[in-house]
N, C-alpha and C positions, 0 to 999 in steps of 0.2 A: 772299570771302565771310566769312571771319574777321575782318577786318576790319568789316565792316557789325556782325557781334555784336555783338563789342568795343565798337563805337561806340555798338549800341543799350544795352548794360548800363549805359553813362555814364551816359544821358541820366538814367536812372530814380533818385533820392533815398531815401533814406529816409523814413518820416514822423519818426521821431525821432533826430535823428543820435547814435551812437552815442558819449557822451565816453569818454576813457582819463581812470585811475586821476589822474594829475596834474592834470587840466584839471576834473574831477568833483566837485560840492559835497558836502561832506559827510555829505548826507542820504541821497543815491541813491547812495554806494558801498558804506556798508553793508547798503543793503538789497539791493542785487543780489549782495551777499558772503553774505546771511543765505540766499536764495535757493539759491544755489550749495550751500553750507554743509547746508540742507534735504534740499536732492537727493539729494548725498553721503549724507545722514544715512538719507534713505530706502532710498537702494542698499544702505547696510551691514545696514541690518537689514532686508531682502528676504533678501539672502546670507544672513546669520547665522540668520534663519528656515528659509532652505529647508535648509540645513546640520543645523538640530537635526530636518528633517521626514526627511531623506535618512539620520540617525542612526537614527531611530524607523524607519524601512522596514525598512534595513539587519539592527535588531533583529527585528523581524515575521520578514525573512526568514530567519535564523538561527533562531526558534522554528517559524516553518511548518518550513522541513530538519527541525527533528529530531521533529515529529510526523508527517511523513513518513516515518521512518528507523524509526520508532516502529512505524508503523502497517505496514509492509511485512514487519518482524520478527513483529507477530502474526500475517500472514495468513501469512506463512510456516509461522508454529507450529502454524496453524487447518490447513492444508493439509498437513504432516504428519502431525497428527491425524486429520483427514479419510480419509486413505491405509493408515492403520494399519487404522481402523474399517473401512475397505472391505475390507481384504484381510482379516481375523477376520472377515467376513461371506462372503467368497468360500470361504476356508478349512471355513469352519463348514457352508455351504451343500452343501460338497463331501461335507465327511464324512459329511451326513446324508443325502444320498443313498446312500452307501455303506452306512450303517445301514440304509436301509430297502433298499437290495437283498439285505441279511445276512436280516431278516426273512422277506422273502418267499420266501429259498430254505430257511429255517426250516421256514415252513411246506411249502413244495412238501417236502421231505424227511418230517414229519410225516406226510404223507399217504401216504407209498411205505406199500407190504404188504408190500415186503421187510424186515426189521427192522435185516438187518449193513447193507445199502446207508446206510437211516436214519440209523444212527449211525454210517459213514466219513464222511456226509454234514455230519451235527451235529456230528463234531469238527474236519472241514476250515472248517465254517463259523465254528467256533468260535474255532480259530486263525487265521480271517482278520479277527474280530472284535478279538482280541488286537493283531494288526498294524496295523489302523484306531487302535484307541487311543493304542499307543505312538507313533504317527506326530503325533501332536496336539501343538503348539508350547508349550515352556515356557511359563506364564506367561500362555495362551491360555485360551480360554475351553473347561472340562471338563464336559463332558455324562456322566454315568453311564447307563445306561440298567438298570433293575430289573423290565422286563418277559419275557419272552419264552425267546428262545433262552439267551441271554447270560449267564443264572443258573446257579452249579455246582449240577450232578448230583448 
């Protein structure tokens, strides 16, 4: 069967038989060399294009990293911020309901008939006011309060 191939490939010609360089006039050698020569000319500067487009990415992606790099360090900063504010707000929240349960036993004291109860009342409450305050975080946000129980005597 290899044979049958072989024998068929024979048969089939060229339409233009192919000369080498010695047997070739000198018309058609240079132009099939100009051709060649072309080709070449085009492959290198495909290469040499896609080489300065693969420099230009290359760059992109060294600028995208570090507006990435960029942008992870502020949320970071955002989100410590964030956590600081939360907790001055949890803090704060805390304390003033401690303030206002100071108040209302202000008044529930006010109200006794008894007078000494009153007043072991209004100075225990007075020094738990004192221990609210000093418990309050340097640098933290300072509520005074100028109503109420809290004023000296």
């Amino acid at each position: 069967m290899s044979d049958a191939t072989s024998d068929a490939k024979s048969d089939f010609k060229p339409i233009a038989p192919r000369q080498t360089d010695e047997a070739a006039p000198t018309s058609v050698a240079p132009a099939s060399i100009n051709v060649i020569d072309f080709r070449r000319y085009r492959l290198a500067r495909l290469i040499r294009e896609a080489s300065v487009q693969q420099g230009e990415l290359a760059r992109m992606m060294r600028a995208s990293a570090d507006e990435r790099t960029q942008l992870a360090q502020a949320l970071q900063g955002a989100q410590r911020h964030l956590a600081t504010i939360a907790d001055s707000y949890s803090h704060l929240l805390t304390r003033l309901a401690r303030e206002k349960d100071f108040r209302t036993a202000c008044q529930e004291a006010a109200e006794l008939d008894d007078l000494d109860e009153m007043i072991r009342r209004r100075d225990a409450l007075a020094s738990e006011l004192l221990d609210i305050r000093r418990a309050a975080r340097p640098g933290g946000p300072c509520l005074g309060l100028a109503a109420g129980c809290d004023r000296p005597s």
